[in-house]
N, C-alpha and C positions, 0 to 999 in steps of 0.2 A: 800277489795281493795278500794283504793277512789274512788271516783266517776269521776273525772277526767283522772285517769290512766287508760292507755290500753295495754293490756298482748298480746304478740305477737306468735302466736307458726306457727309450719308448716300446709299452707292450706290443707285442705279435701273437695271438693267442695260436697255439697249435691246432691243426683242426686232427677232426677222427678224420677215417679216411677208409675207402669200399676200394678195395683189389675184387673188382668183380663181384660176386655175391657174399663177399668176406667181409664182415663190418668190423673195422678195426678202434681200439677207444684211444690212439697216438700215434700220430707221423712219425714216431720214430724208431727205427729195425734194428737190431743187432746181425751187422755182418756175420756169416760164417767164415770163420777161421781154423782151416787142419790142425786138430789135435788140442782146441780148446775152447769153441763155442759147444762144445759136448754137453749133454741132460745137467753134471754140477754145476756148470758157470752156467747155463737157461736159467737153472731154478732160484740161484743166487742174484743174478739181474732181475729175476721178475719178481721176487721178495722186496728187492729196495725199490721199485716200481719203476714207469716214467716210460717204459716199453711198450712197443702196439704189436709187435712179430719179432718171434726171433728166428732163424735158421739152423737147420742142423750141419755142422760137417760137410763138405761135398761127399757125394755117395758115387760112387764106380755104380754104375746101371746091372751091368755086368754082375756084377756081384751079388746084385741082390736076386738077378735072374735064376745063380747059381746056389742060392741059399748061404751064403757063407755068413758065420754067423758074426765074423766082425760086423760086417756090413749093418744087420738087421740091430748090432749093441750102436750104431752110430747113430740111428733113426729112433729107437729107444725114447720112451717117452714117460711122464707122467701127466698125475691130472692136474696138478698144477702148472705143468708146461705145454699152454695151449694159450692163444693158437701156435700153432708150431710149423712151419715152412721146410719140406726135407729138399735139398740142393742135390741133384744129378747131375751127372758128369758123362758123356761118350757121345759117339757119331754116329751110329747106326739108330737108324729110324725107327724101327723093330723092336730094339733093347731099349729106347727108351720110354716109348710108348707104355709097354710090358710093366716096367719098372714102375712108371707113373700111376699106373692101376695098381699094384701092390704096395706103393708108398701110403695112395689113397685107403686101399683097406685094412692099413697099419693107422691107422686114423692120422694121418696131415691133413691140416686146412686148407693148404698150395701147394703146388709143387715148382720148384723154382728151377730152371736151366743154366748151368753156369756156363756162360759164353766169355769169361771175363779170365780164370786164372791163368795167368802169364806165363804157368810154370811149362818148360820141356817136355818134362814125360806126359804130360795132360794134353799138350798139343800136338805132341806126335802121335796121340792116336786120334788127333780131328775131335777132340774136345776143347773148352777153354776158348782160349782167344782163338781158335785155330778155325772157329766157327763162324768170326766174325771176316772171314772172305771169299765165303762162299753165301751171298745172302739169300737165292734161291732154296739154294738146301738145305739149310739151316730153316727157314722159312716154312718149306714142308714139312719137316721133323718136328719142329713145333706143332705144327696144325694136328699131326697126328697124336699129340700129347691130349692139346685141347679137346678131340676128337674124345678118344679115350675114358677119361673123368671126367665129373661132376664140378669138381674145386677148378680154384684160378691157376692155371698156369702162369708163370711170371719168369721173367730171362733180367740173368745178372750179364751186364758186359761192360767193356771198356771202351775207350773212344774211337778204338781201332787198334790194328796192328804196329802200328808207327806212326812218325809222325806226316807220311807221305801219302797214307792210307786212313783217313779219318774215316770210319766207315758207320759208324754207332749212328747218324740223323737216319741214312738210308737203312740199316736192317733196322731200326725201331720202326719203320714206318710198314716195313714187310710184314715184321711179328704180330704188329698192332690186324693189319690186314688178316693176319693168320689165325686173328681170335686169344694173343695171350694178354693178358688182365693189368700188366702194370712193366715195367722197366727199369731194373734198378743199373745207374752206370757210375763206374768210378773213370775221377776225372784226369787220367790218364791212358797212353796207350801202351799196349803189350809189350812196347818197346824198351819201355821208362819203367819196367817193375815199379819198384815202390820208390824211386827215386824222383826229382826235377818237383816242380811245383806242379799241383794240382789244378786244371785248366777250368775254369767254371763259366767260361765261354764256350766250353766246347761240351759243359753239361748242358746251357742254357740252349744252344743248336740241338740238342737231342729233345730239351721239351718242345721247341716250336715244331720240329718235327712231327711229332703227334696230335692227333684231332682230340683225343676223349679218354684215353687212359694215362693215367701217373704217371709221370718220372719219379722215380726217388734218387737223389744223387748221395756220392759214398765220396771218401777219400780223404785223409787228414782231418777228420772231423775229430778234435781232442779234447775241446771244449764248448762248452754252449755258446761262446760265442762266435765260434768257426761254424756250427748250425745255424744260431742265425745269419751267418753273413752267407752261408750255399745256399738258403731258402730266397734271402731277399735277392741278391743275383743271377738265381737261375731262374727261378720260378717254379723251380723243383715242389713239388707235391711233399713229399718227406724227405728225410734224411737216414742213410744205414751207416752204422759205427760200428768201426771192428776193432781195428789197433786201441782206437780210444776208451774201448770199453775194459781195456787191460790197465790200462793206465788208470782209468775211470771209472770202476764198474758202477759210480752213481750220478754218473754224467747221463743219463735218461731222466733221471728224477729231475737233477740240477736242471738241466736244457726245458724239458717240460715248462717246470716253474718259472724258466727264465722269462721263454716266453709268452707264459702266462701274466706276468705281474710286471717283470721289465727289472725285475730285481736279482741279481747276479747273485746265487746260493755261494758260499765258503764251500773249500774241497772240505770230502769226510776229514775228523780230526785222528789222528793219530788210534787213541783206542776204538773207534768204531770200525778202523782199518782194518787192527787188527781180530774185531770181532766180526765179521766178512769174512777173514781171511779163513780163521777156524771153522766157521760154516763151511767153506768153498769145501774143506777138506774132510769134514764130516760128511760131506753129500759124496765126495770123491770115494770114501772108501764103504758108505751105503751100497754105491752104484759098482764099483770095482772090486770090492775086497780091501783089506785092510794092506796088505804088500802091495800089489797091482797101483794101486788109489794114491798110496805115498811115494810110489814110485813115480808115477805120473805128476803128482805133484810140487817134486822137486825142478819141473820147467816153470811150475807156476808161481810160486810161491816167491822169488825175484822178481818177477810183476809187481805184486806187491809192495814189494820195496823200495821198487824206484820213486815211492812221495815220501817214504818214509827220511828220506837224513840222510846221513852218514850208515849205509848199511853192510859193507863188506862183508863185518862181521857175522850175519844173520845169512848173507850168501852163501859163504866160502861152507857154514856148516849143515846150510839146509838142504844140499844139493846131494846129502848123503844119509839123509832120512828114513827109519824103512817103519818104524812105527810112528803112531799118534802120541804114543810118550816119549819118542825120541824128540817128535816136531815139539810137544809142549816144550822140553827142557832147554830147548835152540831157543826158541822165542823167551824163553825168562833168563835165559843167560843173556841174551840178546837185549832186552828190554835194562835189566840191570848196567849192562855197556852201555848202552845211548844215552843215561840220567848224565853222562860227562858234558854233552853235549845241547843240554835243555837250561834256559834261564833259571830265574827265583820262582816264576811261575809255573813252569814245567811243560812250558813252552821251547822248541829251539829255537835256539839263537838265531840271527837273522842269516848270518853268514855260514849255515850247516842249511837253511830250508831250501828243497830243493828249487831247482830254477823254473819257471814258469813255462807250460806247455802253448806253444803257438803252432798254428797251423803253416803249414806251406805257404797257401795265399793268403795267411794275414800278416806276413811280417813285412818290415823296412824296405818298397822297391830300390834298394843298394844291389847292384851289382856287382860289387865289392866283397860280399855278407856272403860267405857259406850257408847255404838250406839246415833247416833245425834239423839234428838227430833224432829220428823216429825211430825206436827200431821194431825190427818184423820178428815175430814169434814166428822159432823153426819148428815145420812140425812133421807128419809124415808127409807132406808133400810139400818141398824146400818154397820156402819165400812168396809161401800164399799168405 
C-alpha cells in the first residue's frame, strides 16, 4: 500500500485489559525475544506507544538464584519501562518460585512462565515446550509461583509438542485451576518452530478452554491487520508481537488506531525510520556502553532495514560498527546511495519499495504458494 493511502474497514475498539490485579491501558504485548526485546527496544516501543506489557528476555531462574549479574542486566529496568513482565525459564519448582519472589522485588508487575520456547537446550532441561507434557507438574510449579507473590503469574505456550499432541486447551485449563492470571499461546506447536502457518483454531480451542482469565494469542502477527483477524477469530483477549515488532516497531501504535477508528495508519516513512533507529542505539549504548551497545547493535540495525529499499548497502557496512560516529557515517553514506533509487519526490520508486508483510494465515489458501519469509532474529538462545 502507499504510504499515503489509508484502508478503511469497520472499527473494533481495543479494550484495556486486567491480568489479575494488573490494570493494563492495551491489548497489546510485545513478545520476548532472546537478545532483543532487552530495556533499548522496551523503551523505544513505549515511546512510539500503542503498548499495554512488554516482556523481558527469558531469564534462566537459575541464574538469578545465583546472582549472575548477566541475568539481573536482562531484567534491568526503568521508570519509563513499566509495566514490565520478566519471563523465567526452568523445571524445578523450588528455582522458580525463589526467582519469582526476586523478579517481584526487582519491581516486575508479572511474572510470566515460558512454557512455549521450542528451542533444544531450553527443553532438555524441562523448560519451554518441554513443560507442556507434563501438565500435572507443570501445574504445581506454577501454583507455587502464584503462592509465592503478590503480582500475576501468567504462562507463555504453544499448542503443544506436535502436531499429535495438541496439549495447550488441557494445561490452560490446569494453570487457570492453579491460580495463573492470563495465557499467552503462539499458534503453533514445538514442532513447527517458526515454520507452517499459524493455527488460529487451535488458539481459539485454548480460549474456550478457560472460564475467566485471558487468552492472548501470538504468532505472525506483522501487521494490524493479522491482529485484527487473531482477535476476531479466536476470541483472543489480546494479542503479543514479537518478530513484528522488529519489522514494526510502530505496529502497536498503527494496530491501536486501527482498531480504534477502522482506519489503516501508513508504515513510518523512511526518515522517522530512521530517526527510531538512532534512538534504539542511543538507548543501546546508555544501557551497554558505547563498544558493547554498537556491538550489539549491529544484529539490529538490518531489522531496520528491511522497509528501508534497496539496503545492502547499509548492511554489508553496519555490521562492522564500533562507534556512534562510525554508525552516523554508514547511514549518510548510505542515505546519499539510496537518493539513486527515490522519484522527483523523494519518494522510492514503486519497483525498489519493499514487498508487503502478510501473515501466515492471511495469505491466498493456494496450495501451490510457498509460506511468506518471516525471518527469526538469532539470538543467544537459537530460533526463539
Amino acid at each position: 500500500m502507499h504510504a499515503n493511502s489509508v484502508q478503511t474497514i469497520g472499527a473494533t475498539a481495543p479494550a484495556a485489559l486486567r491480568l489479575g490485579s494488573l490494570a493494563l491501558a492495551s491489548n497489546l504485548f510485545l513478545s520476548p525475544l532472546a537478545g532483543y526485546t532487552n530495556l533499548p527496544f522496551r523503551r523505544v516501543v513505549r515511546e512510539i506507544g500503542g503498548v499495554g506489557l512488554c516482556t523481558t528476555d527469558l531469564v534462566n531462574a537459575r541464574s538469578l538464584l545465583e546472582k549472575r549479574p548477566k541475568a539481573f542486566k536482562l531484567i534491568e529496568s526503568h521508570f519509563d519501562d513499566a509495566p514490565l513482565a520478566v519471563q523465567l525459564f526452568g523445571s524445578k519448582p523450588e528455582e522458580m518460585r525463589d526467582a519469582a519472589v526476586i523478579a517481584a522485588a526487582q519491581g516486575a508487575a508479572s511474572i510470566d512462565i515460558n512454557m512455549g520456547c521450542p528451542v533444544r537446550k531450553v527443553c532438555n532441561v524441562g523448560g519451554g515446550s518441554a513443560m507442556m507434557t507434563e501438565l500435572n507438574k507443570t501445574a504445581a510449579l506454577a501454583q507455587g509461583m502464584v503462592n509465592a507473590v503478590k503480582i500475576p503469574v501468567t504462562a507463555k505456550m504453544r499448542l503443544g509438542w506436535d502436531s499429535d499432541n495438541l496439549t495447550a486447551p488441557d494445561l490452560a485449563r490446569a494453570l487457570e485451576a492453579a491460580g495463573v492470571a492470563a495465557i499467552f499461546v503462539h499458534g503453533r506447536t514445538r514442532e513447527q518452530g517458526f515454520g507452517g502457518t499459524v493455527n488460529l483454531a487451535g488458539i481459539r480451542q485454548v480460549v474456550k478452554a478457560v472460564k475467566t482469565i485471558p487468552v492472548i494469542g501470538n504468532g505472525d502477527v506483522v501487521t494490524p491487520e493479522a491482529a485484527k483477524k487473531m482477535l476476531a477469530e479466536t476470541g483472543c483477549a489480546g494479542v503479543s508481537i514479537g518478530r513484528g515488532a522488529f519489522y514494526d516497531p510502530w505496529i502497536f501504535q498503527r494496530t491501536q488506531a486501527y482498531l480504534q477508528t477502522g482506519q489503516l495508519p501508513p508504515e513510518a516513512a523512511f526518515a522517522e525510520r530512521i530517526r527510531v533507529m538512532q534512538r534504539h542505539l542511543d538507548l543501546m549504548v546508555e544501557t551497554f556502553g558505547e563498544e558493547m551497545g554498537c556491538r550489539m547493535f549491529r544484529k539490529i540495525a538490518p531489522w531496520y532495514a528491511k522497509r528501508f529499499g534497496p539496503c545492502h548497502e547499509f548492511n554489508k557496512r553496519v555490521v562492522h560498527v564500533a562507534t556512534r560516529e562510525q554508525f552516523r557515517e554508514v547511514l549518510e553514506n548510505y542515505q546519499r546511495w539510496r537518493q539513486q533509487f527515490l522519484d522527483e519526490a523523494g519518494e522510492l520508486q514503486p519497483r525498489f519499495q519493499p514487498a508487503p508483510l502478510v501473515a501466515s494465515f492471511m495469505r491466498a489458501a493456494d496450495p501451490s504458494q510457498p509460506p511468506p519469509h518471516l525471518a527469526v532474529p538469532k539470538g543467544p538462545v537459537e530460533l526463539w
